[in-house]
N, C-alpha and C positions, 0 to 999 in steps of 0.2 A: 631680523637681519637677512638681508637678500644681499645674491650676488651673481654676475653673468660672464660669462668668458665669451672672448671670439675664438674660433680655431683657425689658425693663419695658415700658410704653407709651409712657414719657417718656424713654426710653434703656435703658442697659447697667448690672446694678448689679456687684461683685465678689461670688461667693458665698463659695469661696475661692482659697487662693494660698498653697503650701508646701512644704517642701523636707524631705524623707525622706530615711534614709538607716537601708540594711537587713545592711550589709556590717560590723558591729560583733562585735568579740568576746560568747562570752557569752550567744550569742543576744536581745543587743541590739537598739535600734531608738532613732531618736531623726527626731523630728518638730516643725519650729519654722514658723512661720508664721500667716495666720488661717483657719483652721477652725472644724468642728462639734464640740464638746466629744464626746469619744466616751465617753456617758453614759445607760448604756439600749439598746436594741434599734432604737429607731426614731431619736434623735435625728440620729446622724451619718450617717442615712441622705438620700440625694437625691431629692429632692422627683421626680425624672424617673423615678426607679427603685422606686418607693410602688407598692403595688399595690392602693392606694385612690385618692382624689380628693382628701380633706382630708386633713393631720393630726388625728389621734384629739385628740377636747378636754383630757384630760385631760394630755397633752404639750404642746399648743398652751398653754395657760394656767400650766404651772409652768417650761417651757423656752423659752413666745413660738413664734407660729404661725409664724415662717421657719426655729424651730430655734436653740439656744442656739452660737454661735459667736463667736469674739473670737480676738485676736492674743494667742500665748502658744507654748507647746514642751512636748511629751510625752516619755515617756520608757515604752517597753515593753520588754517582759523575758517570752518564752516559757519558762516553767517545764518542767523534763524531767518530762514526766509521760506515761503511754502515750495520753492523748489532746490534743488542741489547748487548752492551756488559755497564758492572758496573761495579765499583770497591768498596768496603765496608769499612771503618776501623770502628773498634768499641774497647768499652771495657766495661768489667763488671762487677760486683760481684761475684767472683768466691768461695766462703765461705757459699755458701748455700749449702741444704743437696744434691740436685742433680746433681752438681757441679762432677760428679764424678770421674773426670781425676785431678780436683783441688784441692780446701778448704771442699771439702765435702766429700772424701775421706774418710770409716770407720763411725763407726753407733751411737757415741758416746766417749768422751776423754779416750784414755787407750785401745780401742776396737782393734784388727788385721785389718788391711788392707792387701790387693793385697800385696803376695811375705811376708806375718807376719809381715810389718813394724807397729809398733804404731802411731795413730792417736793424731796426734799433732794439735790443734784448729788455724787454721792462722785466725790473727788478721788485719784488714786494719786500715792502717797507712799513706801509700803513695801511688805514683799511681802506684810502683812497684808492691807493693801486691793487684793487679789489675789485671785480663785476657787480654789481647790483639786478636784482630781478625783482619785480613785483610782476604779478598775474592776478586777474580775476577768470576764472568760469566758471560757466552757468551750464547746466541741463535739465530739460525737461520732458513732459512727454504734452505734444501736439496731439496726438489723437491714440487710440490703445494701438496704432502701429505706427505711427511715426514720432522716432525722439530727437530732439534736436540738442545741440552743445556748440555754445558761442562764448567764446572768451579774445580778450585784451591783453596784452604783456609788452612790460618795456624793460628794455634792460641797458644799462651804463657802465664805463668804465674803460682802463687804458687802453690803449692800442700801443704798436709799433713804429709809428712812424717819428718818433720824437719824443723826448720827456715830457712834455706838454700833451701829446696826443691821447686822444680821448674819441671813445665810440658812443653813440646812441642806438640801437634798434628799436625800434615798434613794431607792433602788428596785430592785426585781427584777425579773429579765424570762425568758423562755423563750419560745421559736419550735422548733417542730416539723413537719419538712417530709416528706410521703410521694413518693416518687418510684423508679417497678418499673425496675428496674437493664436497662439495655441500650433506652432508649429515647433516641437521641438529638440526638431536637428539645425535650426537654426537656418535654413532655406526653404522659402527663397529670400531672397534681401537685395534692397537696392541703397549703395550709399553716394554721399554728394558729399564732397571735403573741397572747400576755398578756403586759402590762408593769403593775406595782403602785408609786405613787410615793406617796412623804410629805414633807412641806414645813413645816419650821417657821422 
């Protein structure tokens, strides 16, 4: 069971709150609770552990600058493969306010959205009006100092703009990190993080 707060000006907010379990046949995994959709390279990562100042625009504007998180349950499966490779499905709550490719789209009922659409409140009803995630990544090591990690993720599911409305994202990502074997404070290091998304 993990759990992370933010400390606000105006108090305590929850970031998250969830309960793992790694002891599954099968090389199993099963994760319920509210999290970071683990979608990309940078989303489920923690804003304390960035090794910038901002999230990159291009994450902040299709996943919402705190990161796309909501109450839902993943479901992982380490593939026998001679390297580190996983597959994810999950799904969420996609109707919270950070939600911002989805249900959380616009700042309130009636308010402009992205492109002037009005902000229509999606209601869950079924598991349609649910996000979907599937991810693959992979990690390996290139040479005893350089490791690499490249994964895929697409996720689906309502939006705001209409009963009918529906989101797509994709994307691909790679991080490449150098580090000369037997240093062990951990510097020097050099790292490389590209993420490519598309939003329809």
């Amino acid at each position: 069971v993990e759990a992370y707060l933010i400390l606000l000006e105006d108090g305590v907010e929850l970031e998250e709150a969830f309960a793992q379990s790694t002891a599954l046949p099968y090389d199993l995994e099963i994760e319920a609770g509210l999290s970071f959709a683990e979608f990309g390279y940078n989303n489920p990562t923690h804003p304390h552990s960035w090794a910038w100042i901002d999230r990159p625009v291009v994450i902040a504007r299709l996943l919402g600058s705190d990161g796309m998180r909501g109450v839902g349950a993943r479901l992982g499966w380490r593939a026998p493969l001679p390297w580190h490779s996983r597959i994810h499905l999950g799904v969420m709550n996609a109707t919270n306010e950070v939600a911002t490719s989805f249900g959380g789209e616009g700042e309130e009922p009636g308010a402009p959205t992205v492109g002037g659409r009005q902000f229509t409140p999606v209601d869950v009803q079924s598991p349609a009006d649910l996000a979907w995630l599937v991810r693959w990544e992979n990690a390996f090591d290139v040479t005893d100092a350089v490791v690499a990690k490249a994964g895929a993720s697409f996720m689906a599911g309502p939006n705001a703009t209409g009963p009918d409305g529906e989101t797509r994202v994709s994307g691909v990502d790679l991080a490449v990190k150098w580090h000369p074997p037997g240093e062990p404070e951990g510097f020097p290091f050099v790292t490389v993080e590209a993420e490519m998304l598309k939003r329809d």
